[in-house]
C-alpha positions in Angstrom: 25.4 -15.2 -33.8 23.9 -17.2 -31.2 21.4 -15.1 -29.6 19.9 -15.8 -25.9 16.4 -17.0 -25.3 14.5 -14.4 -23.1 11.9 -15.7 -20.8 8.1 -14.0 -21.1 8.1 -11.6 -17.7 5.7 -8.9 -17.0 7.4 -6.5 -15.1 10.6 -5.3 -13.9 11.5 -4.4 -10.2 14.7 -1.8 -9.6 15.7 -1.1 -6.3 18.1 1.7 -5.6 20.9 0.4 -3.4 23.3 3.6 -3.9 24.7 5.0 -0.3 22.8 8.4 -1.0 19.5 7.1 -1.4 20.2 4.1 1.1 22.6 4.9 3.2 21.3 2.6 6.1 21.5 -0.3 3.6 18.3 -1.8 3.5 18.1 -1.9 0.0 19.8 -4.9 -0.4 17.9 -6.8 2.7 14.7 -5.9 0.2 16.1 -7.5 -2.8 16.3 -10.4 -1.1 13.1 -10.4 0.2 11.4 -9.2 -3.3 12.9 -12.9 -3.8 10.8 -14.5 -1.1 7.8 -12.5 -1.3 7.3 -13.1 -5.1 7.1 -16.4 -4.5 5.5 -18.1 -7.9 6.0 -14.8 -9.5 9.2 -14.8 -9.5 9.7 -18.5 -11.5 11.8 -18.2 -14.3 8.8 -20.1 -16.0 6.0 -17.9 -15.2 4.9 -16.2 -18.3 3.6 -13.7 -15.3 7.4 -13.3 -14.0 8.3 -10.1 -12.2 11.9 -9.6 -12.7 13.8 -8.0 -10.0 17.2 -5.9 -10.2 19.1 -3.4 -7.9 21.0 -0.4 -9.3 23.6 1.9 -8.0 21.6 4.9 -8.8 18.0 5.8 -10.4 18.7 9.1 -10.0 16.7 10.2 -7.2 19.7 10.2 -3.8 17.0 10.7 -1.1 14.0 9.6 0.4 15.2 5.9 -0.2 14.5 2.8 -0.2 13.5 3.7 -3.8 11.8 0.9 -5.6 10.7 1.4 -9.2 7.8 -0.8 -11.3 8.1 -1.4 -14.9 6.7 -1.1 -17.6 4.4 0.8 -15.7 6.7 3.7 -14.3 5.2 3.6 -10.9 8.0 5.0 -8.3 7.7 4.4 -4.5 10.2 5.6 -2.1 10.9 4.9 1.5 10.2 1.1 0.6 10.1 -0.9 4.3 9.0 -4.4 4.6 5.2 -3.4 4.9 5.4 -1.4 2.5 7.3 -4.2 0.1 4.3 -6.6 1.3 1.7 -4.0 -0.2 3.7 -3.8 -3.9 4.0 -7.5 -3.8 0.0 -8.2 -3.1 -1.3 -5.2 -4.9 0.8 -3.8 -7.8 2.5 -7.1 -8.3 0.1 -9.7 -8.0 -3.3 -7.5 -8.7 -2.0 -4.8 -10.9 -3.3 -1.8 -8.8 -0.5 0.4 -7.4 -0.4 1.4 -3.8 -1.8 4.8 -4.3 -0.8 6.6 -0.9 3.2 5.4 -1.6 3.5 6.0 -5.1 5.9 9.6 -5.0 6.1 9.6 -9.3 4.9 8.2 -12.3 6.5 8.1 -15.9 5.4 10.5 -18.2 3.8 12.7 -15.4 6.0 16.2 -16.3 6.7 15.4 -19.5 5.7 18.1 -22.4 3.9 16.6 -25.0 5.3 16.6 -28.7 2.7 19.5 -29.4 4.4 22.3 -26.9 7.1 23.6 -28.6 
């Protein structure tokens, strides 16, 4: 079998474009920008790349824009332009998450393997 070649990337952006959690549409206006905004990042030769994705659904149906960092598991909702600037500059480029947006983080909630 002829496998693909992945290129290195660093993190993966999901926006939530389903009509619950966006039903003004604006979702898709930010993906494109993400585009723009990531600039180098965003070069499929960049051993830095941020990949960037939309989904139908992350599960969440309010409060959206929803826009969803990973590997780190950092969740921001209500994603505007500004705020899209901000994840770009600060999470993105300098690895520190915008504090006062992020709504959830992976593994916060979760029981450890100890609680039975």
């Amino acid at each position: 079998m002829d496998l693909p070649e992945m290129a290195p990337y660093t993190r993966h952006v999901f926006i939530c474009s389903g009509p619950f959690c966006d039903p003004e549409g604006k979702a898709n206006w930010l993906y494109a920008q993400l585009a723009r905004k990531l600039g180098d990042l965003g070069e499929y030769d960049n051993p830095l790349r941020v990949k960037r994705g939309t989904s139908p659904c992350l599960g969440v149906c309010h409060s959206g824009p929803v826009l969803v960092v990973y590997p780190e598991g950092i969740w921001y909702c209500q994603v505007d332009e500004a705020l899209l600037d901000r994840i770009v500059e600060e999470h993105l480029r300098n690895g520190i998450p915008v504090e006062e947006a992020v709504y959830h983080r992976l593994g916060e909630n979760v029981y450890s393997s100890d609680v039975r």
